[in-house]
C-alpha positions in Angstrom: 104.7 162.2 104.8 104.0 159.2 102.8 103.7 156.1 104.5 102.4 153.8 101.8 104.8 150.4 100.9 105.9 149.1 98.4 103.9 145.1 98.0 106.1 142.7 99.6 106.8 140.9 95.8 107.5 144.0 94.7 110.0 144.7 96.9 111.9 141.1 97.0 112.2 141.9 92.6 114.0 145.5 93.6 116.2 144.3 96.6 117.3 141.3 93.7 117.7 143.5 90.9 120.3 145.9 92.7 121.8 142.9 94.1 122.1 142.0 91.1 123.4 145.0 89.4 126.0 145.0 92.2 127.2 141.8 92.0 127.3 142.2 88.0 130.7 144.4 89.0 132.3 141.3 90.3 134.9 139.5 88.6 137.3 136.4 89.6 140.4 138.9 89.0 139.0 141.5 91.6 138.4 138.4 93.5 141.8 137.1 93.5 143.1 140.7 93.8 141.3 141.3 97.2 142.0 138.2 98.9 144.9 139.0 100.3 143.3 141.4 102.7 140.2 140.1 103.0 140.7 138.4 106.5 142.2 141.3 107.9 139.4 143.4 106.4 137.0 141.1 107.8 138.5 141.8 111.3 138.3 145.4 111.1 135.0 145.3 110.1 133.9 142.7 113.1 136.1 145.0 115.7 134.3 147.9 114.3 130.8 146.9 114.8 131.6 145.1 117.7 133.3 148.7 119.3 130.4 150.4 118.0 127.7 148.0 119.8 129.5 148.1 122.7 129.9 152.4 123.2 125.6 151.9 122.4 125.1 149.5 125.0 127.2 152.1 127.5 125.2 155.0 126.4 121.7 153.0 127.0 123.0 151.8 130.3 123.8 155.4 131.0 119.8 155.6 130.6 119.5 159.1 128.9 119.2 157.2 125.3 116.9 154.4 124.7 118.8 151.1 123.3 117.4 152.2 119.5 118.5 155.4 119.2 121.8 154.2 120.8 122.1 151.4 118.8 120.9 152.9 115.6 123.5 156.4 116.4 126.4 154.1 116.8 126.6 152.0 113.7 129.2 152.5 111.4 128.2 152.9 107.6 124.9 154.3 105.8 123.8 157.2 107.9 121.2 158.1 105.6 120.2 154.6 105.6 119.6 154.4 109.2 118.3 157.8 110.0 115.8 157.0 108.0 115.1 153.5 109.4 115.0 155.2 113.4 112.0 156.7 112.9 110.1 152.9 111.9 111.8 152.0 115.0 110.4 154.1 117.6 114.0 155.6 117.8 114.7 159.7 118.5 115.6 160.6 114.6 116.5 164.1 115.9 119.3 162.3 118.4 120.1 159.1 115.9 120.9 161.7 113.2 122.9 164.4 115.4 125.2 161.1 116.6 125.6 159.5 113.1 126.9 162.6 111.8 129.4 163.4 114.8 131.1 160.0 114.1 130.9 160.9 111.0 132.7 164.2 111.8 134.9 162.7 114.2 136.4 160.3 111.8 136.9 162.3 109.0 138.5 164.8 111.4 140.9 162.2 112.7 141.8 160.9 109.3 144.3 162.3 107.8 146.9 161.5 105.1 150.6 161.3 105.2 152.5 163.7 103.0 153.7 162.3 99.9 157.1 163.4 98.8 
């Protein structure tokens, strides 16, 4: 495994380029278009992380998971992303990866769409 990094100015230029680049797919009519629902987006996404936080704090109180690898299982969004990071961490990868991708699984088993027609 390779644990060499990247120099610190080198990685402040790539974490501003794809800023950058993402930002570049911005404009003032997708703006205008979104902010009608971007409070109640905001809420969701505040309710969601703060639901999230909460269900890790139970499972580390519980005391079979350590607070990273609860922590780190339970947020929503970027499971790659943070399986990756639990390991830097001093989190259980094994665990952090088998409960991102249950919520994962759970959600996308209770989503479903309504029948059009």
């Amino acid at each position: 495994m390779v644990r060499d990094r990247l120099p610190a100015p080198a990685n402040r230029v790539s974490q501003a380029l794809v800023g950058a680049l993402m930002g570049s797919y911005l404009t003032p009519s997708a703006l205008v278009s979104a902010a009608p629902v971007a409070l109640p987006l905001t809420v969701v996404t505040a309710a969601t992380i703060a639901l999230s936080l909460v269900v890790a704090w139970f499972l580390a109180r519980g005391g079979r998971i350590s607070r990273p690898s609860a922590v780190l299982g339970m947020v929503p969004g970027g499971s790659a992303a943070i399986v990756t990071c639990a390991d830097e961490l001093k989190a259980d990868v094994r665990l952090v990866a088998f409960t991102q991708y249950l919520r994962v699984g759970l959600v996308a088993t209770t989503a479903h769409s309504r029948p059009t027609g």
